[in-house]
C-alpha positions, 0 to 999 in steps of 0.5 A: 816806348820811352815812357815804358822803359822808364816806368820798369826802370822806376819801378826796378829801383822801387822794388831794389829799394824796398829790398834793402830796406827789408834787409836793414830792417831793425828786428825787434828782440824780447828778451825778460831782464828779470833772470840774472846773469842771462838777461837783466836791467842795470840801476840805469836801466840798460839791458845787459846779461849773457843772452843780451852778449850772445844775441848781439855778437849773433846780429852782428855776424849775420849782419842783422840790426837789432833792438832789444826790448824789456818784455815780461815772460808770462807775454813774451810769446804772446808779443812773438806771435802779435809781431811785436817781437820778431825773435825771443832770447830769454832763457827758453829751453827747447823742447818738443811741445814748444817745437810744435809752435815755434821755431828754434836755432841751434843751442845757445847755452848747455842748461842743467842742474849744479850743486855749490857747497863750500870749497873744502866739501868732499862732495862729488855727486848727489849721493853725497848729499844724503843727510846734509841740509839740502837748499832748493827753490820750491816747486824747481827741478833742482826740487824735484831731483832732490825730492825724488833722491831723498823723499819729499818730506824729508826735512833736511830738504830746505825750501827758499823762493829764489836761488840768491837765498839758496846760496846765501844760505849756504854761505852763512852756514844754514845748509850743506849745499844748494842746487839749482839751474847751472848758469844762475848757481855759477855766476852766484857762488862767483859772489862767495869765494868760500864755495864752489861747484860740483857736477853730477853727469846724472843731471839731464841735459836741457839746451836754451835756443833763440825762438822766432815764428814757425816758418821764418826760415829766412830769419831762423838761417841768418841767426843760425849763421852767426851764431855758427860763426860765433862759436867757431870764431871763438867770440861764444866761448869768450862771451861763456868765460865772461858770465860764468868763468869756465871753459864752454861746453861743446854744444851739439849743431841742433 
């Protein structure tokens, strides 16, 4: 009998311990630091970025230990699905298609189209752009806006394959604005002091969210925990000011 009881009472412990191991599992983040300012690599190689900010206070209040891991976007739902990741932060919009296969947290980051001209431009929408020298990155929303806007052949549309050119161009005078994702053209045009940005309210509205398996409900609660708590405690809107020296926008709960 007494063996018995302190076979269960082994057997208890085990069951306890293997628990909190489970719940002190370091969780395993892919995150691409390749997209300035959300996530990128230091000359020392450190992973650094708004994402990387956002995630780590989010760990922090749900109680979570985290390592952050350099992964290439064209594997990184590859690496979620084969468990080499056990979450992704990397600048993924949510959206329907992707809903169908993955899991995601409420919005980390308000993704739209701005425009950067300089500071003395009366500018106040796109319209106002007619017949101004226009930089976009070729084949991005912000071409496609600008394309349906004013003609895909018009040529004072201005094609470049990144947003730093963009906005280099703008700062050197070779165009009359650029525009592009909201989060990149901020954080850039705080490298000119000459521009700054316009907002236009037709620009459709997208949300970045944190990505887990379908079905990891455990997790997707905890990281929708902190990452509430963060919002309201106010470490999200002091994280926002740090990257992109603005007040953050009020983001919706799902």
């Amino acid at each position: 009998m007494r063996l018995i009881k302190k076979l269960i009472c082994a057997a208890g412990l085990l069951a306890l311990s293997a628990g909190i191991q489970a719940q002190n599992k370091e969780l395993v983040v892919g995150s691409s630091a390749t997209y300035r300012p959300f996530a990128y690599e230091t000359p020392t190689k450190e992973i650094v970025g708004y994402d990387i900010d956002i995630i780590r206070a989010v760990a922090q209040k749900a109680g979570l230990q985290i390592k952050i891991v350099n992964t290439p976007w064209t594997g990184i739902f590859a690496a979620l699905n084969n468990g080499d990741v056990d979450l992704v932060i990397s600048g993924v919009t949510i959206n329907d298609k992707r809903k169908q296969s993955y899991d995601f947290t409420a919005p980390y980051f308000e993704a739209r189209q701005l425009i950067a001209v300089n500071k003395d431009s009366t500018v106040k929408n796109l319209k106002d752009l007619s017949g101004k020298k226009v930089a976009v990155v070729t084949g991005s929303t912000a071409d496609d806006i600008a394309s349906r806007e004013f003609g895909k052949t018009n040529p004072d549309i201005r094609r470049f394959e990144s947003t730093p050119v963009i906005i280099s161009e703008l700062a050197n005078g070779g165009v009359d604005a650029a525009i592009g994702d909201n989060g990149v053209i901020a954080f850039r045009t705080q490298e000119h002091k000459q521009l700054k940005t316009v907002s236009d309210a037709s620009f459709p509205k997208e949300y970045f969210g944190i990505v887990v398996k379908q079905g990891n409900k455990a997790l997707l609660d905890k990281l929708n925990k902190g990452l509430a708590t963060a919002k309201t405690d106010g470490t999200y809107a002091q994280i926002y000011k740090k990257w992109f020296q603005t007040e953050a926008p009020a983001l919706p709960a799902q």
